[in-house]
C-alpha positions in Angstrom: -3.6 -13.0 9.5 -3.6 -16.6 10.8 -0.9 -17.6 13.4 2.0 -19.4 12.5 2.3 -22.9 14.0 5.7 -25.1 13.9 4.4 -28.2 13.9 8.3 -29.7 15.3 8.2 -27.0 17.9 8.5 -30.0 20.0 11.2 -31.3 18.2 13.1 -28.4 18.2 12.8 -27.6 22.1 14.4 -31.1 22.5 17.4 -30.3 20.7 18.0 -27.0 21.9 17.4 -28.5 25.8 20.1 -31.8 24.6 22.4 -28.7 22.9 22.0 -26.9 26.3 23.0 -30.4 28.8 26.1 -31.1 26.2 27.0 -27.7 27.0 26.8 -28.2 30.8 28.8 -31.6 30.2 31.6 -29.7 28.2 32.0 -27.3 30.9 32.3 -30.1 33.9 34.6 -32.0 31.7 36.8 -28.8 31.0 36.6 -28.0 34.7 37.6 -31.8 35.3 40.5 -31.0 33.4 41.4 -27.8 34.9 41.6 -29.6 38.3 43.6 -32.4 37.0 46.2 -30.1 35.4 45.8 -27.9 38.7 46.5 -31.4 40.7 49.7 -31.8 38.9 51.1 -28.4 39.2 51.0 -29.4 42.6 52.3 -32.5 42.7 55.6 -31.1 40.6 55.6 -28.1 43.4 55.7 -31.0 46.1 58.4 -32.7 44.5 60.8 -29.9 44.0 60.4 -28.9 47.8 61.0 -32.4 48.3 64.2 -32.7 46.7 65.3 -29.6 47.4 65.0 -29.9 51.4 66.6 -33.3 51.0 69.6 -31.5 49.4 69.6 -29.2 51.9 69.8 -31.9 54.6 72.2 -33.5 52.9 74.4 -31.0 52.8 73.9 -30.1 56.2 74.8 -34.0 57.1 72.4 -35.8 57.8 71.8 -40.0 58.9 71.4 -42.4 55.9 67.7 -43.4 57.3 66.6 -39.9 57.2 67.6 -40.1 53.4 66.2 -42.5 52.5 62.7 -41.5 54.3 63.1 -38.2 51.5 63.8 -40.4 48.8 60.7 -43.1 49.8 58.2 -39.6 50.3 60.2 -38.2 46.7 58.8 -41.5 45.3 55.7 -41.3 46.3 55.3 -38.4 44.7 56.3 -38.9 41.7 54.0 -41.7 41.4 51.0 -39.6 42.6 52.5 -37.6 39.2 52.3 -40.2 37.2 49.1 -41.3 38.1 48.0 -37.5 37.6 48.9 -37.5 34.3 47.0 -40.8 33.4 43.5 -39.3 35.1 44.8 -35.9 32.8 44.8 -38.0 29.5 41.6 -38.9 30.4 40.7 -35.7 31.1 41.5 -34.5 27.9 40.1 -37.7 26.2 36.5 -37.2 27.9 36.9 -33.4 27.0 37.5 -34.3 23.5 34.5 -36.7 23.6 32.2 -34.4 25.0 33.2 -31.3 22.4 32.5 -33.4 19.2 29.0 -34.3 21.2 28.4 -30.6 22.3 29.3 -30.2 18.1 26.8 -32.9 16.7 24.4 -31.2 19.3 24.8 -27.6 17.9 24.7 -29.2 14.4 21.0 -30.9 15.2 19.6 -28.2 16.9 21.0 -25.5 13.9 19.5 -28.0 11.1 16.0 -28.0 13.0 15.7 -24.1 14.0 17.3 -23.5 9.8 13.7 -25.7 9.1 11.6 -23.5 11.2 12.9 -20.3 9.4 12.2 -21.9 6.7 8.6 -23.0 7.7 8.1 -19.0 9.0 9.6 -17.9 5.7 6.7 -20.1 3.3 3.7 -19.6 5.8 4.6 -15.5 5.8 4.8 -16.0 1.9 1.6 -17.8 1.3 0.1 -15.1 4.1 1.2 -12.2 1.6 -0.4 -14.0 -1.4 -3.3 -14.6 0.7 -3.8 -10.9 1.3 -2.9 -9.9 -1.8 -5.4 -12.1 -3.6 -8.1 -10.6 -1.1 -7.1 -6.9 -2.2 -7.1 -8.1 -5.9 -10.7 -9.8 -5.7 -12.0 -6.9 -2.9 -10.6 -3.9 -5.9 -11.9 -5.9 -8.9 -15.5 -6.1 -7.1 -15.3 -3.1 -6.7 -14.4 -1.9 -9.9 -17.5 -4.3 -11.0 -19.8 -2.5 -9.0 -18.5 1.0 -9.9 -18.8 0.1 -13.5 -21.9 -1.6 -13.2 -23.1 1.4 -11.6 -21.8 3.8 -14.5 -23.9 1.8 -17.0 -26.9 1.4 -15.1 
């Protein structure tokens, strides 16, 4: 039986190696995310230990300067936060990007390895019918010759 050749093997090794890089963006892009949310957590830790050590120093009594050096740093902070949740919007943007990439990927790669099932499906058909008509014409010469030798 002959070998079955894809003739968009090529093809299709090409789409599985573009489905496998969107894959690897998708993950750095979730990880990207991960940190970002990770970055904020920290950031709100930060600003409750802020505020809460300022409370605590007021309360104690402490100089207006001193105050006001927690409220600058408490500030701070909370602009770090807001910048944090700009780069996490973008985060999620890029991750949202890169899934319906990762998805047309998956799609292109499916609709080429569905044609090369397809392809293996017809050439193994056309193989059987091959064989087949060998058997039919290999019996009926046989049969010929068996009759032929009956008669002779």
């Amino acid at each position: 039986m002959a070998k079955f050749i894809y003739p968009f093997q090529k093809i299709l090794d090409y789409k599985e190696n573009e489905k496998e890089f969107a894959q690897i963006q998708m993950a750095q892009a979730i990880s990207m995310q991960k940190e970002s949310l990770r970055k904020i957590q920290e950031i709100y830790q930060k600003i409750i230990e802020a505020e809460n050590k300022k409370n605590q120093r007021q309360q104690d009594g402490v100089n207006i300067f001193e105050l006001r050096m927690h409220e600058i740093y408490i500030n701070q902070l909370k602009e770090q936060l807001m910048s944090a949740e700009r780069e996490l919007e973008q985060m999620e943007s890029h991750v949202a990007q890169t899934q319906g990439h990762l998805q047309v990927k998956v799609q292109e790669e499916k609709t080429w390895s569905n044609l090369k099932k397809q392809k293996l499906s017809q050439f193994e058909h056309h193989a059987k019918a091959a064989e087949q008509a060998y058997f039919d014409e290999l019996a009926a010469s046989r049969f010929y010759r068996a009759s032929a030798g009956e008669r002779g």
